[in-house]
Every structure is written in structure tokens, then in C-alpha cells.
C-alpha positions as CSV (number, residue, x, y, z in Angstrom):
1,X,0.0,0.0,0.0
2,X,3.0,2.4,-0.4
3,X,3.2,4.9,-2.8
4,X,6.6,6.6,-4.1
5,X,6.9,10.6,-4.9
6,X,9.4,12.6,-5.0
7,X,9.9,15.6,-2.2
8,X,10.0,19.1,-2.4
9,X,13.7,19.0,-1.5
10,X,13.7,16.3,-4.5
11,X,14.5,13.3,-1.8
12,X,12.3,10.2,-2.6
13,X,9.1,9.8,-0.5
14,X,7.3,6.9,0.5
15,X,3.2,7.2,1.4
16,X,1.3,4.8,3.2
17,X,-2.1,5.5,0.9
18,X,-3.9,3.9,3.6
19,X,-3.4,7.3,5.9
20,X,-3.7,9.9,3.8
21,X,-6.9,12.5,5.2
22,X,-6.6,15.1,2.4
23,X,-5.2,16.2,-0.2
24,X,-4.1,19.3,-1.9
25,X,-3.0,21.3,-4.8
26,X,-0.1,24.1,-4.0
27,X,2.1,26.3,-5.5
28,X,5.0,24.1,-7.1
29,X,3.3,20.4,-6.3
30,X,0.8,18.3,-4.0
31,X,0.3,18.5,-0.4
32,X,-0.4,15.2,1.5
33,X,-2.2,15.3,4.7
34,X,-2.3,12.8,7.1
35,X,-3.6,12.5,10.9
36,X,-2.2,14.4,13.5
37,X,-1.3,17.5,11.6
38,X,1.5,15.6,9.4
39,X,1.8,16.5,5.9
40,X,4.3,16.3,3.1
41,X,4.7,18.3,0.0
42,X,5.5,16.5,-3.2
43,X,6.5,17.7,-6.8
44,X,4.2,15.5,-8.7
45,X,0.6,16.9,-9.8
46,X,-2.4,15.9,-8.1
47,X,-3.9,14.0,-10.9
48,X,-0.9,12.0,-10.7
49,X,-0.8,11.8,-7.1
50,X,-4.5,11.0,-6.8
51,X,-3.7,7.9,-9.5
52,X,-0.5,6.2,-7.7
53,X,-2.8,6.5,-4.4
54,X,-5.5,4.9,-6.0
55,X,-3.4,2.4,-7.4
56,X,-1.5,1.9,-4.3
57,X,-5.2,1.0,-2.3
58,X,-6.0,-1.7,-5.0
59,X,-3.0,-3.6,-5.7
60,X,-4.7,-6.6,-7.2
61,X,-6.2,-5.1,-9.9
């Protein structure tokens, strides 16, 4: 259920899809929430990250 994106420093990210709350469209990338007032930012565009999420949640497809 992981999904890979790359960081707004441009380090490689791994997201549990499972946890994700919300997420967001910014300036320069994506914003992932999750619970407890974590968040990354990623460099990918939403559609793209909404798609490897969704992917990520059904892997047996």
C-alpha cells in the first residue's frame, strides 16, 4: 500500500495511501495530509498523485 513521490527537497518519498486525510493542490506540487497535523509536500501533480494512491489501495487489480 505504499506509494513513491518525489519531495520538495527532490528526496524520494514513500506514502502509506492507507493514511492519507486530504489532499491538496499548491504552488510548485501536491500537499499530503495525514492524521495528526502531518503533511508532506510532493512535486508530482495531483492527478498523478490522486492515481498512484488509488493504485496503491488496489494492488490486485
Amino acid at each position: 500500500m505504499l506509494a513513491m513521490f518525489v519531495g520538495a527537497d527532490r528526496t524520494e518519498t514513500a506514502i502509506n495511501a492507507a493514511q492519507v486525510t486530504f489532499v491538496s493542490s499548491v504552488t510548485g506540487g501536491t500537499r499530503i495530509r495525514f492524521g495528526e497535523g502531518r503533511s508532506v509536500t510532493v512535486t508530482e501533480p495531483i492527478a498523478e498523485v490522486m492515481d498512484s494512491l488509488n493504485r496503491a489501495l488496489r494492488p490486485h487489480e
